[in-house]
C-alpha positions as CSV (number, residue, x, y, z in Angstrom):
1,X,75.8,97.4,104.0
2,X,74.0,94.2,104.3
3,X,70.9,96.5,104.3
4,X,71.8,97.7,100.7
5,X,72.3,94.2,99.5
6,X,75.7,93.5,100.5
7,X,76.5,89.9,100.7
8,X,80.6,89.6,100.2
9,X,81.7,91.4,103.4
10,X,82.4,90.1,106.5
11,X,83.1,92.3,109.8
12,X,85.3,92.1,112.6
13,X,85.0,93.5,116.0
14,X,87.6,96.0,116.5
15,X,89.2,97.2,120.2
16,X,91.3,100.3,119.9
17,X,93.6,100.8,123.3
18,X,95.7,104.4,124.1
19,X,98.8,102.4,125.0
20,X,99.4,105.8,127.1
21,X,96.2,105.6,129.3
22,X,95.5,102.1,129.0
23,X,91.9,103.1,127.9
24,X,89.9,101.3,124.8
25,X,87.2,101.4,123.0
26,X,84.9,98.7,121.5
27,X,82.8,100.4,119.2
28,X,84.5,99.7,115.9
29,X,84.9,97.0,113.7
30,X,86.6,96.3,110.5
31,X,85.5,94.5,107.3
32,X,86.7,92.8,104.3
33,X,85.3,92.7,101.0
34,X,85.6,89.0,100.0
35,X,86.6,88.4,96.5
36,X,87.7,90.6,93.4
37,X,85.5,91.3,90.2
38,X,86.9,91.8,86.8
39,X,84.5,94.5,85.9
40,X,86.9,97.2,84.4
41,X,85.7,98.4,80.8
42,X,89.7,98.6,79.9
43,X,88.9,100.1,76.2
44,X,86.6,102.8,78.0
45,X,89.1,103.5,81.0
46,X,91.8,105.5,81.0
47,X,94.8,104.2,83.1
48,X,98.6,103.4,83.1
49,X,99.9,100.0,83.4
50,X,103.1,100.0,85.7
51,X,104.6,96.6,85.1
52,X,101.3,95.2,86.1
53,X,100.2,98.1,88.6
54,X,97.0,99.8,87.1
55,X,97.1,102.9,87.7
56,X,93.2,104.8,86.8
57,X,92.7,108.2,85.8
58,X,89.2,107.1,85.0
59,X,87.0,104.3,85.1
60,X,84.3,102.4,83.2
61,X,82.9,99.7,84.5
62,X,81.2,96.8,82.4
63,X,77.6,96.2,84.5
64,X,77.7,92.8,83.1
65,X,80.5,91.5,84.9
66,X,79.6,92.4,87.8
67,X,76.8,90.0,88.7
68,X,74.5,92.1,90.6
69,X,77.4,93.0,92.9
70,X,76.5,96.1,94.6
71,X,79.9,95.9,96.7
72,X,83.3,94.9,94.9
73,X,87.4,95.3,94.8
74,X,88.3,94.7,91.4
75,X,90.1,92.4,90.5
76,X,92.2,94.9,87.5
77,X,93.1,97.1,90.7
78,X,92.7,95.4,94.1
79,X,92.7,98.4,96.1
80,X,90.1,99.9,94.1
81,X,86.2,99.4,96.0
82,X,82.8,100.1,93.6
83,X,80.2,100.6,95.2
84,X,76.6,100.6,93.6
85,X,74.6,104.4,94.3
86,X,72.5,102.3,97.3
87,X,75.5,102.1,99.2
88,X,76.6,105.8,98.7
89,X,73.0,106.8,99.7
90,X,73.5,104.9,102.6
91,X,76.6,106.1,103.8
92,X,75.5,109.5,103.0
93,X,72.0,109.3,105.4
94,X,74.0,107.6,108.0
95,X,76.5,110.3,107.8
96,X,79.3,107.4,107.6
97,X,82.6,109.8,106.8
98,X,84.9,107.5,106.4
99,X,84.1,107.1,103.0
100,X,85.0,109.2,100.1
101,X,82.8,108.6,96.7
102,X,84.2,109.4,93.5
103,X,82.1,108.7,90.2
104,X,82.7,106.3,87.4
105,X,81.2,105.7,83.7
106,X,79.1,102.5,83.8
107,X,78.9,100.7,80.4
108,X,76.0,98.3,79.2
């Protein structure tokens, strides 16, 4: 991610142990995407509002707001992670497959 122009994550190393064989592994790590963006194009989206629980069907983002961000949670739906094309095509050629992409309507 850094290589694509990441600079808002940090990573963790990760040790997974079978608790029934006592083996682990070392080879992982986890990461956190610091920060949220309020980048959501709300009159272009389409979405519910539960009581304050935004719910997307779909989404437009405002390129604006983002401030060159290439990596974000947004801030309208904290669970949410937009990622710029570089970082797909990255995951893609590095066969990452822990990631699923979904696309989104980018307003200027």
């Amino acid at each position: 991610f850094q290589e694509a122009g990441v600079d808002n994550i940090d990573f963790y190393p990760v040790v997974i142990v079978d608790v029934e064989s006592g083996s682990s592994r070392s080879d992982y790590f986890a990461f956190n995407i610091i920060g949220l963006v309020a980048a959501a194009d709300m009159g272009n989206s389409s979405f519910e509002d539960f009581d304050g629980l935004i719910m997307f069907d779909s989404i437009t983002i405002d390129s604006r707001r983002t401030a060159g961000a290439r990596l974000f949670r947004m801030a309208e739906a904290p669970s949410k992670i937009v990622a710029h094309k570089s970082i797909k095509s990255l995951a893609e050629a590095r066969n990452l497959q822990a990631f699923r992409f979904h696309p989104i309507e980018v307003s200027i």
